[in-house]
Backbone of each chain as nested JSON, in Angstrom:
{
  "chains": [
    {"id": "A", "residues": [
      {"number": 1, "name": "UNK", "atoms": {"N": [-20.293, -9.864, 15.048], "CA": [-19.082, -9.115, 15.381], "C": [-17.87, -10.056, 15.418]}},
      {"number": 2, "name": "UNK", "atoms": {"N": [-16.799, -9.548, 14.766], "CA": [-15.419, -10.214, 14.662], "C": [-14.147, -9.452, 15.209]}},
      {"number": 3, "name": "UNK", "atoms": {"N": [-13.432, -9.948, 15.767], "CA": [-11.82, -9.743, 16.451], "C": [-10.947, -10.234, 15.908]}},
      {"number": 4, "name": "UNK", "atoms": {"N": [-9.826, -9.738, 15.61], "CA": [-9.029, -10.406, 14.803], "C": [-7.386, -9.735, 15.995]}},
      {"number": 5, "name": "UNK", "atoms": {"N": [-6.823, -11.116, 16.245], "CA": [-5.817, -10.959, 17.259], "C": [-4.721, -11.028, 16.348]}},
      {"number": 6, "name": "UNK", "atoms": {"N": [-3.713, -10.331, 16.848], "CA": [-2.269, -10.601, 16.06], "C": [-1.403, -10.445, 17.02]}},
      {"number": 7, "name": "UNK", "atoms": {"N": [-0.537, -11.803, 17.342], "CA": [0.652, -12.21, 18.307], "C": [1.827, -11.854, 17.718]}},
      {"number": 8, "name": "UNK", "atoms": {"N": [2.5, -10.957, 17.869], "CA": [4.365, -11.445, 17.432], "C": [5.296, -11.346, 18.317]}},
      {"number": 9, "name": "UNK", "atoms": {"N": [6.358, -12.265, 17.723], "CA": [7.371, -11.595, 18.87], "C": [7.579, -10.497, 19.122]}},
      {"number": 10, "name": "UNK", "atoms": {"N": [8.727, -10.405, 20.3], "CA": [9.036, -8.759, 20.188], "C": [10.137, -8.536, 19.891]}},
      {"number": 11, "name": "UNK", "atoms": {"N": [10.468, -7.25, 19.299], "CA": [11.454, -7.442, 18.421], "C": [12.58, -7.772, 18.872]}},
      {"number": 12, "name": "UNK", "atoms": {"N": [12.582, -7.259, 19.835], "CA": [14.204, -7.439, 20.834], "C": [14.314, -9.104, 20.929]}},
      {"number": 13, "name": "UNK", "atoms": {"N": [13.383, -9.828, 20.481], "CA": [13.822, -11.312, 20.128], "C": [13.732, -11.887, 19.273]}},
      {"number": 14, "name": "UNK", "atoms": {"N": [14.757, -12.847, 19.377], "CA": [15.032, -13.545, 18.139], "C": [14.039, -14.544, 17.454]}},
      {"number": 15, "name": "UNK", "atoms": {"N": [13.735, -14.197, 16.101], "CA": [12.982, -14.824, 15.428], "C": [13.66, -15.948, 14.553]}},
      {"number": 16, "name": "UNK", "atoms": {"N": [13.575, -16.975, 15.097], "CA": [14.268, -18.175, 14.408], "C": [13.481, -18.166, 12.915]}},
      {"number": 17, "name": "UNK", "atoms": {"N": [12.411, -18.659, 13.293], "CA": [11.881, -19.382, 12.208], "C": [11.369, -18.166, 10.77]}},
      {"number": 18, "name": "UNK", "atoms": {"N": [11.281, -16.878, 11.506], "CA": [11.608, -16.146, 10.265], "C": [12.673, -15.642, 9.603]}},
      {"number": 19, "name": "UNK", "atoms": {"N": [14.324, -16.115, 10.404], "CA": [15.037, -16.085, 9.538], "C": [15.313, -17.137, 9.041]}},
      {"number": 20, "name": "UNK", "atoms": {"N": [14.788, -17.808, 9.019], "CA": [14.328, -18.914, 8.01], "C": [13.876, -18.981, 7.093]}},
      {"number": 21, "name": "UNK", "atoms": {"N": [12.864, -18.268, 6.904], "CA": [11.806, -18.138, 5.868], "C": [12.145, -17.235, 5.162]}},
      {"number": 22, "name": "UNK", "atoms": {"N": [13.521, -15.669, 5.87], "CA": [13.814, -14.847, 4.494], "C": [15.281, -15.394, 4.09]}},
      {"number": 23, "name": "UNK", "atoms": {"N": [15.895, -16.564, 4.58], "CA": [16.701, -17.096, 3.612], "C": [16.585, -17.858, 2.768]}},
      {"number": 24, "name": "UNK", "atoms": {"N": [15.52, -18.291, 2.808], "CA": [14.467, -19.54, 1.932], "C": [14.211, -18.785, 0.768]}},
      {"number": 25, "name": "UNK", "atoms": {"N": [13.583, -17.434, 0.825], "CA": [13.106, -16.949, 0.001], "C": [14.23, -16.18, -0.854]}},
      {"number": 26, "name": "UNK", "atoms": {"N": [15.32, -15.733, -0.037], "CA": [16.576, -15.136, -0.926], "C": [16.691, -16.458, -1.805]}},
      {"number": 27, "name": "UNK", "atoms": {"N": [17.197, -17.506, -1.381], "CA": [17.406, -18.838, -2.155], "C": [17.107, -18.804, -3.391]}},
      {"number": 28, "name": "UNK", "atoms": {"N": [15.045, -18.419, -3.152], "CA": [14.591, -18.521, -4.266], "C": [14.608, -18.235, -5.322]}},
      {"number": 29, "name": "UNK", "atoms": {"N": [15.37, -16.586, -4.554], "CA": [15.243, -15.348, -5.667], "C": [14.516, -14.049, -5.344]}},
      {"number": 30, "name": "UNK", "atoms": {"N": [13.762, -13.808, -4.531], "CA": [13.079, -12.781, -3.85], "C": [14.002, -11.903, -3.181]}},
      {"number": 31, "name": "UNK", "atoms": {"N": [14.685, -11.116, -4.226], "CA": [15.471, -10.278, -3.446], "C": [15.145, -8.86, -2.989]}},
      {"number": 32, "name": "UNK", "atoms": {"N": [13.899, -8.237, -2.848], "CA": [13.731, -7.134, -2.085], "C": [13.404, -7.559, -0.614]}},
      {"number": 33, "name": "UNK", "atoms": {"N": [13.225, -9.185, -0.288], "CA": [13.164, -8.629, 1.026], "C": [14.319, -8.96, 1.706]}},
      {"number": 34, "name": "UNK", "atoms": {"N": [13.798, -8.161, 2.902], "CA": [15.081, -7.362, 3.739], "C": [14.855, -8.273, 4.825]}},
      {"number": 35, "name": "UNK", "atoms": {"N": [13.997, -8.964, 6.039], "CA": [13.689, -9.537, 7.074], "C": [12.275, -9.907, 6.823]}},
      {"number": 36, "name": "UNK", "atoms": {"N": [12.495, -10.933, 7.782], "CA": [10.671, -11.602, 7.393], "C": [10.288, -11.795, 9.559]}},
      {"number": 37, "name": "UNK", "atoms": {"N": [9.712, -11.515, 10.121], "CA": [9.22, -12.019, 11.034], "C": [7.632, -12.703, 11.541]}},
      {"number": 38, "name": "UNK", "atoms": {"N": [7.748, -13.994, 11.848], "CA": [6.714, -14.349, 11.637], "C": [5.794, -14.614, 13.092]}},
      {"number": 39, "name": "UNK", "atoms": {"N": [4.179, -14.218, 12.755], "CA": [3.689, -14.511, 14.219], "C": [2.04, -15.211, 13.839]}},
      {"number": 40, "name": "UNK", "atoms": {"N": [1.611, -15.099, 15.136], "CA": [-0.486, -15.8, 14.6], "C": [-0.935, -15.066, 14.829]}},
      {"number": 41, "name": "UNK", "atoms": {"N": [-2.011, -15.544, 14.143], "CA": [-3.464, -14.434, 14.039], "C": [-4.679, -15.647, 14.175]}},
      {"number": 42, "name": "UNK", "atoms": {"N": [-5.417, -14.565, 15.24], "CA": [-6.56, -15.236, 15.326], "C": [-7.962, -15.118, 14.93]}},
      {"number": 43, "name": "UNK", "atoms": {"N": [-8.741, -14.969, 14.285], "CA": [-9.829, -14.875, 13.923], "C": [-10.824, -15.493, 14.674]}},
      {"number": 44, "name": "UNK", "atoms": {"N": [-11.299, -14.443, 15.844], "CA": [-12.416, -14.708, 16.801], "C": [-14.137, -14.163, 16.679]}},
      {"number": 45, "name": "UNK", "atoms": {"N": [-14.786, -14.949, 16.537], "CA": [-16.234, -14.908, 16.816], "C": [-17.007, -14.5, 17.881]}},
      {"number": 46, "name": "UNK", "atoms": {"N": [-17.719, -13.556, 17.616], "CA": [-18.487, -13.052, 18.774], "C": [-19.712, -14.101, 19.04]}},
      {"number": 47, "name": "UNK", "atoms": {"N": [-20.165, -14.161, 20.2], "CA": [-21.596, -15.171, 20.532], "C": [-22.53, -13.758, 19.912]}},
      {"number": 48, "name": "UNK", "atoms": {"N": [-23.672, -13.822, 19.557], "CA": [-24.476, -13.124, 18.87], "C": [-25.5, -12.646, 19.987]}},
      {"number": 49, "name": "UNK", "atoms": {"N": [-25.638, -11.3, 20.179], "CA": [-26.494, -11.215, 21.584], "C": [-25.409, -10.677, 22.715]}},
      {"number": 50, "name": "UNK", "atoms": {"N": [-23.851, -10.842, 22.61], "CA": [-23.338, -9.974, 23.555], "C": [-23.25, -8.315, 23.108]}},
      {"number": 51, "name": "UNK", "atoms": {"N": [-22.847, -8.056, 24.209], "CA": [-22.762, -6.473, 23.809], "C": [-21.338, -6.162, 23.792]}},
      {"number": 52, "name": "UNK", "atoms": {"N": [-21.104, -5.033, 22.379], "CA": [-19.899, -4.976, 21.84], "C": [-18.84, -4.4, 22.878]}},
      {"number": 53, "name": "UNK", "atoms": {"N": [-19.238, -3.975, 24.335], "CA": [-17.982, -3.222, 25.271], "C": [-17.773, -4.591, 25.659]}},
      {"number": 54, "name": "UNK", "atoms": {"N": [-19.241, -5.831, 26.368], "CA": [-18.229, -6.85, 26.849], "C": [-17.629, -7.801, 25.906]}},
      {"number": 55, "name": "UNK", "atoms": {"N": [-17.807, -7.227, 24.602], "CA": [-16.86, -8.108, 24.109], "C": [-15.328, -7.958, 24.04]}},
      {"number": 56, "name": "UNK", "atoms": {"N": [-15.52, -6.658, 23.247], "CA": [-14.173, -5.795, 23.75], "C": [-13.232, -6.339, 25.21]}},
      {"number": 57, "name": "UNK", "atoms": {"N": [-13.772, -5.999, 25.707], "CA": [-13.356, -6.155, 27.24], "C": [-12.767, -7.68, 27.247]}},
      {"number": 58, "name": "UNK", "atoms": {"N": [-13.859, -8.844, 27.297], "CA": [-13.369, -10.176, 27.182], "C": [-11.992, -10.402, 26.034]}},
      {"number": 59, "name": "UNK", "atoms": {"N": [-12.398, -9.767, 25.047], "CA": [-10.918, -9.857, 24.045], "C": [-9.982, -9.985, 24.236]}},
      {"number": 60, "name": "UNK", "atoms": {"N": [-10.13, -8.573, 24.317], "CA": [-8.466, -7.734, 25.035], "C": [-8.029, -8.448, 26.534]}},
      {"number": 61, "name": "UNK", "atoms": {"N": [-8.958, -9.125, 27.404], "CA": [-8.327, -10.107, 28.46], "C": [-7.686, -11.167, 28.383]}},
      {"number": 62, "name": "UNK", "atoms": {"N": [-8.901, -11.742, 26.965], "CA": [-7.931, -13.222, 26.249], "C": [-6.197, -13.02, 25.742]}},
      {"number": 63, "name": "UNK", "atoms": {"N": [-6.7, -12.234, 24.986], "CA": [-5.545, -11.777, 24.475], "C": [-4.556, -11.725, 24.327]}},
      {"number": 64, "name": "UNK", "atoms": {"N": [-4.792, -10.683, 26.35], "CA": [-3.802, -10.672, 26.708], "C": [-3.083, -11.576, 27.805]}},
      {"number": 65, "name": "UNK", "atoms": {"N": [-3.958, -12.768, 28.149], "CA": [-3.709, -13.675, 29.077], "C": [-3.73, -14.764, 29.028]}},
      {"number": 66, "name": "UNK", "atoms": {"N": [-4.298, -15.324, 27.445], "CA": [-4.493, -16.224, 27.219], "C": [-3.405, -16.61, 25.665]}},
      {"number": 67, "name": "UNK", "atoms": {"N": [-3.622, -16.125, 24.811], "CA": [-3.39, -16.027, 23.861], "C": [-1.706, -15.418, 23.367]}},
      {"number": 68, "name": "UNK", "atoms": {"N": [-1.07, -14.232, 24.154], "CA": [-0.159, -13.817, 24.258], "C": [0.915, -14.538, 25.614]}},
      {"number": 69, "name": "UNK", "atoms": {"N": [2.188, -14.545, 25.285], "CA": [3.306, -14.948, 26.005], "C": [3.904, -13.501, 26.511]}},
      {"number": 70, "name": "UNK", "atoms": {"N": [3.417, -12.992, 27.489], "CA": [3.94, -11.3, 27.578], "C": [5.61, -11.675, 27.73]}},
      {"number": 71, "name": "UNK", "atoms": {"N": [6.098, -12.151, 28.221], "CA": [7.609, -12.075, 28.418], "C": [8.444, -11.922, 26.886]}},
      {"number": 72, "name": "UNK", "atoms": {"N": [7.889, -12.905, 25.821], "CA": [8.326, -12.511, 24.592], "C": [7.593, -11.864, 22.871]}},
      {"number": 73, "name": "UNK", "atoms": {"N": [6.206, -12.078, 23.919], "CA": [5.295, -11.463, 22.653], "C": [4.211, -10.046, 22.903]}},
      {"number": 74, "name": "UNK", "atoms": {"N": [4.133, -9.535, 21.576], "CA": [3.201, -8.622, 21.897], "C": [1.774, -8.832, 21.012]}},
      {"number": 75, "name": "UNK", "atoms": {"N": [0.831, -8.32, 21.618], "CA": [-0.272, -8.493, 20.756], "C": [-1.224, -7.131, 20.127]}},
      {"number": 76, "name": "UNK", "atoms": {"N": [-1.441, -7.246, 19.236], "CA": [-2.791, -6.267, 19.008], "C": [-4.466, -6.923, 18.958]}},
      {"number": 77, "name": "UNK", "atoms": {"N": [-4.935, -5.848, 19.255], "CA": [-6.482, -6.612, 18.818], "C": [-7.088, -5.523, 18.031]}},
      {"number": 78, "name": "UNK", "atoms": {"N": [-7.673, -5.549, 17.13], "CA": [-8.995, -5.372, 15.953], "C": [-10.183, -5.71, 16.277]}},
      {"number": 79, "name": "UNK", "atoms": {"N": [-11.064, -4.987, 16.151], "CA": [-12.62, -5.351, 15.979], "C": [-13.49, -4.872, 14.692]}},
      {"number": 80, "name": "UNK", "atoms": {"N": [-14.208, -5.805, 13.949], "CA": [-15.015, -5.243, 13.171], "C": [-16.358, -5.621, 13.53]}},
      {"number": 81, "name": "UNK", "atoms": {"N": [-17.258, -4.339, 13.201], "CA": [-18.652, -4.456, 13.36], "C": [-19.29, -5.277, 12.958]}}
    ]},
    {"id": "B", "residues": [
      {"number": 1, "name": "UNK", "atoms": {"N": [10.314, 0.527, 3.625], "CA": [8.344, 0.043, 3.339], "C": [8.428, -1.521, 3.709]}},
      {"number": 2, "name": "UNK", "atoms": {"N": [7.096, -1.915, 4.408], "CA": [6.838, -3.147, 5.053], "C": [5.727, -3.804, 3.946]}},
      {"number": 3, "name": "UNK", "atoms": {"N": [5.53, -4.961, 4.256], "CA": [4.437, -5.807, 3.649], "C": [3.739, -6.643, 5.444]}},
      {"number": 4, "name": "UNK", "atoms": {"N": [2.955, -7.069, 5.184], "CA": [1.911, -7.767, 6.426], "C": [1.204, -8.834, 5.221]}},
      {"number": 5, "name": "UNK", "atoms": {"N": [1.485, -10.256, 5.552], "CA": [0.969, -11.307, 4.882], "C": [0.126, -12.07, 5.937]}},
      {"number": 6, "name": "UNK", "atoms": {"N": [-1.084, -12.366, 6.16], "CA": [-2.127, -12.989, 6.672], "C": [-2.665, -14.152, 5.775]}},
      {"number": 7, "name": "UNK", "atoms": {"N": [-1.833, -15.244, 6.516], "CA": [-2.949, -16.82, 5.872], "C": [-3.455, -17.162, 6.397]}},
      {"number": 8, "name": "UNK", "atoms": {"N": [-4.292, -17.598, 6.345], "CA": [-6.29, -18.639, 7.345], "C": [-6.281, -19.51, 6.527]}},
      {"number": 9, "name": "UNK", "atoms": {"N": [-7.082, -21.145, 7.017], "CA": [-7.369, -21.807, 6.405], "C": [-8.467, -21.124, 5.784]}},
      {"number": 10, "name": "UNK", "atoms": {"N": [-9.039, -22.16, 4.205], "CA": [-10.241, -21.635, 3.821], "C": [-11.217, -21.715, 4.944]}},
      {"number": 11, "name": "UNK", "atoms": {"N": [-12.49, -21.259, 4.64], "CA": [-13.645, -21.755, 5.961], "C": [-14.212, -22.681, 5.292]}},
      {"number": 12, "name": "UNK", "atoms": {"N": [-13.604, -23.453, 4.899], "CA": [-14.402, -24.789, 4.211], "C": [-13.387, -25.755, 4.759]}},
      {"number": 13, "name": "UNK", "atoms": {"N": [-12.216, -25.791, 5.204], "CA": [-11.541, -26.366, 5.929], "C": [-11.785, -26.225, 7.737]}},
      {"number": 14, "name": "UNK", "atoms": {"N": [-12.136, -27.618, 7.573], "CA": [-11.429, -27.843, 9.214], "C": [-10.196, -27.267, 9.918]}},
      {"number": 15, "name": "UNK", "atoms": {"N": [-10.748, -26.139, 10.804], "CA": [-9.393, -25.652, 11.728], "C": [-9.734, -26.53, 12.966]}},
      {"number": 16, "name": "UNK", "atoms": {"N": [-8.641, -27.29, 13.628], "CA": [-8.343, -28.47, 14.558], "C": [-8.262, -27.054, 15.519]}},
      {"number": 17, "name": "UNK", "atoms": {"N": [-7.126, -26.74, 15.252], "CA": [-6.678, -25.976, 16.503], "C": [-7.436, -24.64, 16.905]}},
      {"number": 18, "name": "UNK", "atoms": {"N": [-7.909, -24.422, 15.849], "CA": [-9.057, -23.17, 16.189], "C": [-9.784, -23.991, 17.549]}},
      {"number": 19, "name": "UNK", "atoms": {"N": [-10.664, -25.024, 17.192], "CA": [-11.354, -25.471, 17.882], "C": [-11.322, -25.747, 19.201]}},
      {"number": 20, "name": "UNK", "atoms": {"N": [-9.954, -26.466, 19.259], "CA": [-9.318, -26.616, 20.725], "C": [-9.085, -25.02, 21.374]}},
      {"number": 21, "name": "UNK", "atoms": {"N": [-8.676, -23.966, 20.785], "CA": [-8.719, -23.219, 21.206], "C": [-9.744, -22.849, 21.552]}},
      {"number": 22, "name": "UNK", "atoms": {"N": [-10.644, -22.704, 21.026], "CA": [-12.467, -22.501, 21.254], "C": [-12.402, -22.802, 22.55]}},
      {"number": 23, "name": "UNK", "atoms": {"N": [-12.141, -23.971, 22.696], "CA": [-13.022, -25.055, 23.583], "C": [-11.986, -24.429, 24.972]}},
      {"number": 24, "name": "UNK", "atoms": {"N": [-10.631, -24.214, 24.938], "CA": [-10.32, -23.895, 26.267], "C": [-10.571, -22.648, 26.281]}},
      {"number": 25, "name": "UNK", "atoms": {"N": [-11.022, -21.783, 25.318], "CA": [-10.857, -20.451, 26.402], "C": [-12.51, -20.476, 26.73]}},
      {"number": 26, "name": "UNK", "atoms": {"N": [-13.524, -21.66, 26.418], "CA": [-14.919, -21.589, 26.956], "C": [-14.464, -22.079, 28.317]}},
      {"number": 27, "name": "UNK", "atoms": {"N": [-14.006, -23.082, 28.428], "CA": [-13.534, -23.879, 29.942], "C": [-12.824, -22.727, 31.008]}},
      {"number": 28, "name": "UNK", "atoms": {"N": [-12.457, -22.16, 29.884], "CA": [-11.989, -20.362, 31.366], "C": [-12.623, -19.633, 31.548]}},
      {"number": 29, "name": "UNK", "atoms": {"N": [-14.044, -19.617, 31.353], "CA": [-15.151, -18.656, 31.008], "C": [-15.321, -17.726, 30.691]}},
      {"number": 30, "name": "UNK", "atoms": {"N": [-14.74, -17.897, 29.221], "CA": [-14.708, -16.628, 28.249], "C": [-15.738, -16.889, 27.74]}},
      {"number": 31, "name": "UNK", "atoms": {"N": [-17.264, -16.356, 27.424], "CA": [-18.223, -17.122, 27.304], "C": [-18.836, -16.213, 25.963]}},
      {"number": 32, "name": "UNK", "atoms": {"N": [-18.453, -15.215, 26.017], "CA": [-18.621, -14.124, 24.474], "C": [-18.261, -14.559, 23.033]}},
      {"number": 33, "name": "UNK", "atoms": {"N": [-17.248, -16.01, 23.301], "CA": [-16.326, -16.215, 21.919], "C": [-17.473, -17.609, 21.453]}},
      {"number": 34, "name": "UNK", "atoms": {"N": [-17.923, -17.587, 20.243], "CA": [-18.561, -18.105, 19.203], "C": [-17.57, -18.911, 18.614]}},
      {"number": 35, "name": "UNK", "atoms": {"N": [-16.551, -18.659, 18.01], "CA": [-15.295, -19.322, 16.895], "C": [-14.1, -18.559, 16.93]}},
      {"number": 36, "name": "UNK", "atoms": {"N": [-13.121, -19.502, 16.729], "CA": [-11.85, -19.027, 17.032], "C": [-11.412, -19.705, 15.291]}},
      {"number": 37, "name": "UNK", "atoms": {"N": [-10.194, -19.202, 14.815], "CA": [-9.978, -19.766, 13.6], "C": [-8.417, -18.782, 13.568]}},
      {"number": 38, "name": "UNK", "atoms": {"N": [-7.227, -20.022, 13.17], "CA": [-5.955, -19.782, 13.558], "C": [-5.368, -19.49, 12.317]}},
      {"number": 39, "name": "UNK", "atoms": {"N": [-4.615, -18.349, 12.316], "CA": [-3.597, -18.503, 10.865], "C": [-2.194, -18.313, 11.229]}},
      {"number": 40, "name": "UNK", "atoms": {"N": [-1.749, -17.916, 10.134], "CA": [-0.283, -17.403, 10.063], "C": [-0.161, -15.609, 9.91]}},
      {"number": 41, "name": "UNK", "atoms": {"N": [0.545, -15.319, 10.189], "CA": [1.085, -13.793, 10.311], "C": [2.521, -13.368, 9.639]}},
      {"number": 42, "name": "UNK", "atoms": {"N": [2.962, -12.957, 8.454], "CA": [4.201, -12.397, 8.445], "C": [4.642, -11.044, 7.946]}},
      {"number": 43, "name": "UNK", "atoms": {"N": [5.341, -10.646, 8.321], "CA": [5.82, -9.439, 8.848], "C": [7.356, -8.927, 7.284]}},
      {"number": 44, "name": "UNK", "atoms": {"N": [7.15, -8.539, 6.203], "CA": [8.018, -8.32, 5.579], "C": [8.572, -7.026, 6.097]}},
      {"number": 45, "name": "UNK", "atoms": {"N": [10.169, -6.844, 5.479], "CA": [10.838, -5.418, 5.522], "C": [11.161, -6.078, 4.375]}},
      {"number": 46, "name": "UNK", "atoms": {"N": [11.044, -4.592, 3.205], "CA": [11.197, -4.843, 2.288], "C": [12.532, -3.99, 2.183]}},
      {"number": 47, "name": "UNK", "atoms": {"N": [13.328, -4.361, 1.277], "CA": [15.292, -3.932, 0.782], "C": [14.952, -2.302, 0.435]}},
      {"number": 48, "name": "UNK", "atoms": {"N": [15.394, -1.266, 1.291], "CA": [15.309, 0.199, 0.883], "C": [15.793, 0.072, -0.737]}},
      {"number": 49, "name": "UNK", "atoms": {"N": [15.284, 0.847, -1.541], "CA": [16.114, 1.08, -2.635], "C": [14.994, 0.679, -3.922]}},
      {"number": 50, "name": "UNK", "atoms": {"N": [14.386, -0.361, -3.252], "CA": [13.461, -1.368, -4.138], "C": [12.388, -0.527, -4.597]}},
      {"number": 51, "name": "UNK", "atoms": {"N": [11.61, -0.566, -5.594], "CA": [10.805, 0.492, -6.243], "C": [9.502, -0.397, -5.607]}},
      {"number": 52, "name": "UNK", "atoms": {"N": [8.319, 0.472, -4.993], "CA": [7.045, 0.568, -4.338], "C": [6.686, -0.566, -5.225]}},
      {"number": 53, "name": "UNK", "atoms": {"N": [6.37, -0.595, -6.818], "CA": [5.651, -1.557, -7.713], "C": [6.475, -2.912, -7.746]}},
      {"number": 54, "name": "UNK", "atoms": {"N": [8.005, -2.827, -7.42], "CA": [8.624, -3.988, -7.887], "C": [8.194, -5.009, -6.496]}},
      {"number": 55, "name": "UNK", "atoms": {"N": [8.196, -4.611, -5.527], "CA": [7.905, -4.477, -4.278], "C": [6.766, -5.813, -3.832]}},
      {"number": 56, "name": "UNK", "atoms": {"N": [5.905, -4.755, -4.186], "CA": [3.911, -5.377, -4.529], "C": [4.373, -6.657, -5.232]}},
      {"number": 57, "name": "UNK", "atoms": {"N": [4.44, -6.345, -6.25], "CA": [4.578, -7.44, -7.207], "C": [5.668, -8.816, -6.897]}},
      {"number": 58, "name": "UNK", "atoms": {"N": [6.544, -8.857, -6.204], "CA": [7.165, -10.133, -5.498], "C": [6.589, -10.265, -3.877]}},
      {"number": 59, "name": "UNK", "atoms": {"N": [5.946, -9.684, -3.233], "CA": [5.267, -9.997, -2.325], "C": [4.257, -10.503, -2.752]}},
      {"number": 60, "name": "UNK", "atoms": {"N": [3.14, -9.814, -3.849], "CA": [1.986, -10.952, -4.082], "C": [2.305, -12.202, -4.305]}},
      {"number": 61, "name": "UNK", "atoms": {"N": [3.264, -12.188, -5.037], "CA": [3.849, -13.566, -5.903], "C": [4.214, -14.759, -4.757]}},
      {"number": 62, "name": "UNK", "atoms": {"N": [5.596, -13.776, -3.848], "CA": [5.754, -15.064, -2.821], "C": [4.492, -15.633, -1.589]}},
      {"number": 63, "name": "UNK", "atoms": {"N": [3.783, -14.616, -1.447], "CA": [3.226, -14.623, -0.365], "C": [1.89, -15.834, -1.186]}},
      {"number": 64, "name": "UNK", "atoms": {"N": [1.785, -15.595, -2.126], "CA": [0.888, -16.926, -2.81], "C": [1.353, -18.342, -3.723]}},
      {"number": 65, "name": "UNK", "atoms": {"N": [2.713, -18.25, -3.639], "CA": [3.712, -19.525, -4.248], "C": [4.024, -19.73, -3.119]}},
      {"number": 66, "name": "UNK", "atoms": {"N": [4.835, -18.722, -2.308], "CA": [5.856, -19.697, -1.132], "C": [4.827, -20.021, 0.03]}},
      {"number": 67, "name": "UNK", "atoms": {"N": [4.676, -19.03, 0.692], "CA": [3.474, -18.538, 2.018], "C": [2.734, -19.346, 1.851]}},
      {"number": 68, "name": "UNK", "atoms": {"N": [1.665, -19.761, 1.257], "CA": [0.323, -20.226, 1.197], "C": [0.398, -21.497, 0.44]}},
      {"number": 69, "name": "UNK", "atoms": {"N": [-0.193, -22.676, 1.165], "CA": [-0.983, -23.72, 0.442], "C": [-2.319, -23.425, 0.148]}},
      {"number": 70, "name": "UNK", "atoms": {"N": [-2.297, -23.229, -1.374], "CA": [-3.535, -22.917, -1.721], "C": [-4.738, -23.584, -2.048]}},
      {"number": 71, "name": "UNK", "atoms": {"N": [-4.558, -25.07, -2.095], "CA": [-5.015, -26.163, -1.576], "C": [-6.311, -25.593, -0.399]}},
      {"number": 72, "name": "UNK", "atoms": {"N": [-5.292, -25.319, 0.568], "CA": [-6.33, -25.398, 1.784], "C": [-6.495, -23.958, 2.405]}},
      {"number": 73, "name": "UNK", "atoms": {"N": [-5.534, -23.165, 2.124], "CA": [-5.374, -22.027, 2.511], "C": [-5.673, -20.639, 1.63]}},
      {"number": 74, "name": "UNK", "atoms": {"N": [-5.828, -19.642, 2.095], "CA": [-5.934, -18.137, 1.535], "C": [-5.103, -17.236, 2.004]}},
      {"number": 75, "name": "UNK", "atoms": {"N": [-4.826, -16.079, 0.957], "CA": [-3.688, -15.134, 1.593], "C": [-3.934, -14.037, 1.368]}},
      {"number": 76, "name": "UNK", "atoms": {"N": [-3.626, -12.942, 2.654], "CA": [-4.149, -11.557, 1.988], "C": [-2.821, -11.019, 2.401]}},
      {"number": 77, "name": "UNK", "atoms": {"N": [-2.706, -9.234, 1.87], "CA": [-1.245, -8.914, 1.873], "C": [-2.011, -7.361, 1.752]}},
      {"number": 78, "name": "UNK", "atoms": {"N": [-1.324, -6.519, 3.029], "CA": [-0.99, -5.617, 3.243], "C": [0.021, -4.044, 3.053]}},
      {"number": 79, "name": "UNK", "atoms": {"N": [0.23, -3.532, 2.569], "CA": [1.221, -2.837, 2.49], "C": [1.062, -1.317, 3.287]}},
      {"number": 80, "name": "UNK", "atoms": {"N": [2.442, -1.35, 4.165], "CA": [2.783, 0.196, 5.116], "C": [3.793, 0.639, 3.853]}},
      {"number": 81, "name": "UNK", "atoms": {"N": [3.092, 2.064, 3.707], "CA": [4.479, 2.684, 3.04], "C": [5.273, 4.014, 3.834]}}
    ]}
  ]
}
């Protein structure tokens, strides 16, 4: 079993480093895009032998306490079987 | 219409920071997580106006020229319409 976390800012803040990356890319020549915001993703491993609610459960705690900055980020979590 | 670009190292590469991450959220006794493995996340808005195909087609492009060292890295790409 796999989790896959995704951190971003929130929008109401400012993303430096992705307006960075969509003026970089206007530069280049990539002109359909409009804004770029950038965040991480985590690709987490289950121990083999837990059971999929406490994994769930442990996830979504990391997540959200470990992994996320609640004051400026938000997170999702994913699970695949 | 949005794009969602996801890079990971290959899994034939050493993730450093995956690991460290591993290793502290075992030391907090998150004890369910097996592997952690870190990427990048970005978040396109693509220019209203822009045609769905022209779209695809400079997101694959940047998101695997600019986005990604392909060297060490992989890229997958999403599209919300």
């Amino acid at each position: 079993m796999k989790a896959r976390v995704y951190v971003s800012l929130k929008s109401t803040v400012l993303d430096a480093q992705g307006k960075t990356i969509r003026s970089a890319l206007s530069g280049l020549g990539y002109r359909s895009v409009a804004d770029v915001r950038q965040g991480k993703y985590f690709e987490i491993s289950i121990e083999p032998g837990v059971s999929p609610e406490q994994a769930r459960r442990e996830v979504d705690t990391l997540a959200q306490d470990v992994l996320t900055n609640p004051v400026i980020e938000t997170c999702r979590v994913e699970f695949d079987d």
